[in-house]
C-alpha positions as CSV (number, residue, x, y, z in Angstrom):
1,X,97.6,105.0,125.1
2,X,97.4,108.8,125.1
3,X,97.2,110.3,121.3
4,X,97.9,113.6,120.7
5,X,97.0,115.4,117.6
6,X,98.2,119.3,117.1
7,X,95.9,121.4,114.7
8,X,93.2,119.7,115.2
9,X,90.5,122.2,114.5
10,X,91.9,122.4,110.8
11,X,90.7,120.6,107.6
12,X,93.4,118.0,107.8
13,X,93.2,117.9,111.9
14,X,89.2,117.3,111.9
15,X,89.1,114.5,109.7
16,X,92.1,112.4,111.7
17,X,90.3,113.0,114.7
18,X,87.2,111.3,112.9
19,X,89.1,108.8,111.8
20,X,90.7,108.4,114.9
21,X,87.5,108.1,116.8
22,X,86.9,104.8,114.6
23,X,89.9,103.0,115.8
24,X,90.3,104.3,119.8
25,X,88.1,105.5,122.2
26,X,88.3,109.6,123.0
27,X,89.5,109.2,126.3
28,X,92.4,108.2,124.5
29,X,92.5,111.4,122.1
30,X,94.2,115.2,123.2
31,X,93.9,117.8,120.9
32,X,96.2,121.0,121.2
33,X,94.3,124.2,120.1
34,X,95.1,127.5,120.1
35,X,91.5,128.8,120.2
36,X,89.0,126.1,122.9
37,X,86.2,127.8,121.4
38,X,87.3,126.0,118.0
39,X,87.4,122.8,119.9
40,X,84.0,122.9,121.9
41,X,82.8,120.1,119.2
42,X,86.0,117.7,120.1
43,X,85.7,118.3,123.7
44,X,81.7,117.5,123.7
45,X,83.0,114.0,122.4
46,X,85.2,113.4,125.3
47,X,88.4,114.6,123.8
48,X,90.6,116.3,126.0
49,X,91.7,120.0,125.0
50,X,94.6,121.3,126.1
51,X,95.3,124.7,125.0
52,X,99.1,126.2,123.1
53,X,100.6,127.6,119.8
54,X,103.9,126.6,117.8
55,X,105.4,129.4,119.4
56,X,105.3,128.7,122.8
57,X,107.4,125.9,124.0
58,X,106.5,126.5,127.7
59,X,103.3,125.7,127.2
60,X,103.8,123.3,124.1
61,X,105.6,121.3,126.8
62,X,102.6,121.3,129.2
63,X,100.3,119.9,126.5
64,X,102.7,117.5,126.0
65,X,102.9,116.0,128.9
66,X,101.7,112.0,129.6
67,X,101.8,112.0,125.6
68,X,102.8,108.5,124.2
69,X,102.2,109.3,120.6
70,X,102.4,113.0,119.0
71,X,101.1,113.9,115.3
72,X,102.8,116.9,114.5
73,X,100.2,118.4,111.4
74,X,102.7,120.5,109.6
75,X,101.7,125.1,110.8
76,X,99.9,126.8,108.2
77,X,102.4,129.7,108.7
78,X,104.7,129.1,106.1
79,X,108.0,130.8,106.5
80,X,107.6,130.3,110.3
81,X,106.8,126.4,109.8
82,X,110.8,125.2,111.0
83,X,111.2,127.6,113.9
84,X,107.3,126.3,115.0
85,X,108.3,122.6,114.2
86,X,111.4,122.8,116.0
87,X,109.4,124.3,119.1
88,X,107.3,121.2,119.6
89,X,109.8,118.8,118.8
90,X,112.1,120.0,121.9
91,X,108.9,120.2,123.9
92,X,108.1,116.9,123.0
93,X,111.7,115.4,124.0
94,X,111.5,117.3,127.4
95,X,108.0,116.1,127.6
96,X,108.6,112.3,127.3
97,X,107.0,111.7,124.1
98,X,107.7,108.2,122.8
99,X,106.6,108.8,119.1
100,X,106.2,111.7,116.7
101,X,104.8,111.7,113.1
102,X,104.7,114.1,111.0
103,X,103.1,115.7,107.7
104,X,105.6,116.1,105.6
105,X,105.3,116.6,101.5
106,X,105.7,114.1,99.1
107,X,110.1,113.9,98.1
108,X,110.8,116.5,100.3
109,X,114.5,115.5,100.2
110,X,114.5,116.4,96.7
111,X,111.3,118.1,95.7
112,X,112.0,121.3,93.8
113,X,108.7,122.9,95.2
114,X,109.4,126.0,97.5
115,X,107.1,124.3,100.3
116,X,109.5,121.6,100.5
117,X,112.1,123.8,102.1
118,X,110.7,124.0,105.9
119,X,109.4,120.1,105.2
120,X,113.1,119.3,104.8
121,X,114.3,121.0,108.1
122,X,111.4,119.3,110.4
123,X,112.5,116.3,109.2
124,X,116.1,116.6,109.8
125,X,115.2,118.5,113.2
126,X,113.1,114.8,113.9
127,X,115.9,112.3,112.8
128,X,118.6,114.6,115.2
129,X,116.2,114.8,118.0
130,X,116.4,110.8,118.7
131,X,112.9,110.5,118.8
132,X,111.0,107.7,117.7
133,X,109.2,108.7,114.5
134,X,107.1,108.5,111.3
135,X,107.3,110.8,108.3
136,X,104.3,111.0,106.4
137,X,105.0,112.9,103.3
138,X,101.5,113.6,101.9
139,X,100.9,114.8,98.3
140,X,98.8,117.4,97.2
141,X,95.1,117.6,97.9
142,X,92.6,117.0,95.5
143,X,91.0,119.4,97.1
144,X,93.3,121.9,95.9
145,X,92.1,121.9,92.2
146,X,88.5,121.2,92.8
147,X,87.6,123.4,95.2
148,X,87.9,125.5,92.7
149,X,85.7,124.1,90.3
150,X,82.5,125.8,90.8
151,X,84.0,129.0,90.3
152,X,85.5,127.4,87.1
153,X,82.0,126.8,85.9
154,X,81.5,130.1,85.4
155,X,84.1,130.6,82.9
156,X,84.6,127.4,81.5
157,X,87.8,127.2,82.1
158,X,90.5,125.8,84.8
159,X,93.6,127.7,84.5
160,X,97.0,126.5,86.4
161,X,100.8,126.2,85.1
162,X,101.3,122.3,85.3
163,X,101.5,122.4,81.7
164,X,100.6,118.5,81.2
165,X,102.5,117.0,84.2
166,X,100.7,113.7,86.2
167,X,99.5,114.9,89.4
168,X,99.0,111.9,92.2
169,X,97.0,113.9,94.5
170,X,94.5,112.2,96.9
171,X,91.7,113.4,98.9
172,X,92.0,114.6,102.6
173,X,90.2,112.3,103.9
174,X,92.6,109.8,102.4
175,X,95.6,111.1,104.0
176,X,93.4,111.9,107.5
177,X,93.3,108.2,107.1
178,X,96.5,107.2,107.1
179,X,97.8,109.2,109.8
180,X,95.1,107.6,111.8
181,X,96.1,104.2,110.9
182,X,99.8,104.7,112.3
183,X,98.7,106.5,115.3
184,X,97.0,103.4,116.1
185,X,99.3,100.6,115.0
186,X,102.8,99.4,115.1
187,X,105.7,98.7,112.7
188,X,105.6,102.2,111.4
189,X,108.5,103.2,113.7
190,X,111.5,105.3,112.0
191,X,109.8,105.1,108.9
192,X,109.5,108.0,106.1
193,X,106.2,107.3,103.5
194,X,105.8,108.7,100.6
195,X,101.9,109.3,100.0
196,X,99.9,109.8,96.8
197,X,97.0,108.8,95.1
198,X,96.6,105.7,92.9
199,X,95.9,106.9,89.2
200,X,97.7,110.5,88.3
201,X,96.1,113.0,86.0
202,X,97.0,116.0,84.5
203,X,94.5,119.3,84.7
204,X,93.4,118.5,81.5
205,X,92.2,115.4,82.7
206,X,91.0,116.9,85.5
207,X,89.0,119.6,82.8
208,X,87.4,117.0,81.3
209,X,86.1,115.2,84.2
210,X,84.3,117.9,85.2
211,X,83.3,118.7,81.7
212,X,81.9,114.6,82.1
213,X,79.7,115.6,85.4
214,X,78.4,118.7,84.2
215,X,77.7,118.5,80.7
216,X,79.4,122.4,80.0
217,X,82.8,122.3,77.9
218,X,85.2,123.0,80.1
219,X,89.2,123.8,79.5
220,X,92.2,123.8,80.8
221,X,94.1,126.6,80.0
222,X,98.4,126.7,81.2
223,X,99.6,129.6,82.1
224,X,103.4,130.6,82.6
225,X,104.3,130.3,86.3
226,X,104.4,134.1,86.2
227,X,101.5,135.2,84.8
228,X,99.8,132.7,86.6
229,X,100.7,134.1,89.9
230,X,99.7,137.4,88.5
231,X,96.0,136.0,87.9
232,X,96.2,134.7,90.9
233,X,96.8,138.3,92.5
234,X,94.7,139.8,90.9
235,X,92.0,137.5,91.6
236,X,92.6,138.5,95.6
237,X,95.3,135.9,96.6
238,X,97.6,136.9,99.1
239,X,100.7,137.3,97.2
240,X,102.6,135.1,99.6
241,X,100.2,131.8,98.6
242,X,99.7,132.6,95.1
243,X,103.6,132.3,94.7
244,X,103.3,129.0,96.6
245,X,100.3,128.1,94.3
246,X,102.2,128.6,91.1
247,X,105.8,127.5,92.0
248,X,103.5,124.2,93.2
249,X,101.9,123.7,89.9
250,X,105.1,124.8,87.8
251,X,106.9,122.0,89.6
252,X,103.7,119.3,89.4
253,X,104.9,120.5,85.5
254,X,108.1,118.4,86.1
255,X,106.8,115.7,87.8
256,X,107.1,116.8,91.4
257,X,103.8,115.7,92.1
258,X,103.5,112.1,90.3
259,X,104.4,109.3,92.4
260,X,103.4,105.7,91.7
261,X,104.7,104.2,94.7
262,X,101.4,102.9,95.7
263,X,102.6,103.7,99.2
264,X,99.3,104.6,100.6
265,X,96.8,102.7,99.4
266,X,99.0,99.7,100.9
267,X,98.4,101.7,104.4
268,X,94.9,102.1,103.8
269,X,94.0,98.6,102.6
270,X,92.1,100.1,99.7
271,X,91.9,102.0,97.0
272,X,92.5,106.0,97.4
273,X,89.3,107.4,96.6
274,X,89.2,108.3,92.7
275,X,89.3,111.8,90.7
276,X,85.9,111.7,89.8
277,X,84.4,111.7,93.7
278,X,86.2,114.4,94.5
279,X,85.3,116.1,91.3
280,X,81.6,115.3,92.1
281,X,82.3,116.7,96.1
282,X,83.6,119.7,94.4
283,X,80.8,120.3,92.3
284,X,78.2,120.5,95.2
């Protein structure tokens, strides 16, 4: 069985290569990279590295070759992500690849977040292409909201525009999981999951929880989707992400983020791990 795994050297990538190496040996694994120095680590373990970018089917279709099984981790270049999506999944039908999954976002068929947009197209680009595939439409990171945290400290406050809307985020490492899981087992074949985490929470919630691990009073303060994005700006986000950031959390507002499907903690066969761990993660 020949796995392999595109963006590997990312945040999302490492940890499905780690959980990966739980469930298959590395001779198994192949990592595409467009930097090797990035992947020195992965090729240490035994990992093959083959080297190519979205943008290059020529050599996409290189790197894919002998592939049984493709996970497709949705480009960081958003804007480009459908052109760069449809790239690998025509070098992966010339290649031979049996299987594709891919990260999508949670209701991308009828999420009214911007992101969902190029989500949308991959997934239609994947059910026209007549490849075998999975569709694993992740919800938001924890890790979105507290990795911010410890600058939060500092002010006391955590400031968004989700108003009071449930947010069914889970960790990385919970979705890293997942993905590893139907790399390495069957019956997920033409399938589309929706993933979130177990128990939603709004940001006040979320203010109080780290108000509970570090005895300071913290608050959430909502913001207009506007002049959020404005504080964002101004805070030195690139203009392009702090539009995404606050059209995200105007939209987790309306619900776009709450989903109580219990979808995948079923994959995982436990629990996704709760707020307060990744509060605590945050914190250090």
């Amino acid at each position: 069985m020949s796995i392999v795994v595109t963006g590997a050297t990312g945040k999302l990538g490492h940890l499905v290569i780690e959980a990966l190496l739980k469930r298959t040996s590395a001779n198994n694994i192949v990592v595409i990279v467009r930097n090797a120095d990035k992947a020195a680590a992965l090729a240490a373990l035994g990992i093959e590295v083959r080297l190519a970018n979205y943008d290059d089917r020529d050599n996409l279709y290189s790197a894919l070759v002998g592939a049984e099984k493709l996970l497709l981790i949705s480009s960081s270049e958003v804007g480009k992500r459908a052109a760069q999506h449809f790239n690998v999944i025509e070098a992966a039908q010339q290649a031979g690849v049996k299987h594709v999954v891919y990260t999508s976002l949670l209701h991308a068929d009828h999420s009214p977040l911007a992101l969902a947009e190029e989500h949308l197209l991959t997934e239609q680009t994947l059910f026209k292409s007549g490849l075998t595939y999975t569709i694993l439409r992740n919800g938001w990171y924890t890790e979105n909201y507290t990795s911010g945290l410890k600058a939060a400290l500092n002010q006391n406050v955590i400031i968004g525009a989700a108003d009071e809307g449930q947010i069914s985020s889970a960790s990385r490492q919970d979705y890293a999981e997942a993905a590893a899981i139907v790399l390495t087992t069957f019956a997920h074949e033409n399938k589309v999951y929706e993933l979130a985490g177990d128990k939603a929470y709004t940001l006040t919630e979320l203010a109080c929880e780290a108000s509970r691990q570090t005895g300071q009073n913290i608050v959430y303060f909502n913001m207009t989707e506007h002049d959020y994005r404005e504080k964002l700006i101004n805070m030195g986000t690139e203009p392009a992400v702090a539009n995404l950031l606050a059209n995200s959390d105007a939209g987790a507002a309306s619900g776009a983020l709450f989903d109580d499907s219990g979808c995948l903690k079923q994959l995982l066969g436990r629990d996704t791990t709760p707020l307060s761990d990744c509060v605590r993660q945050g914190l250090l």
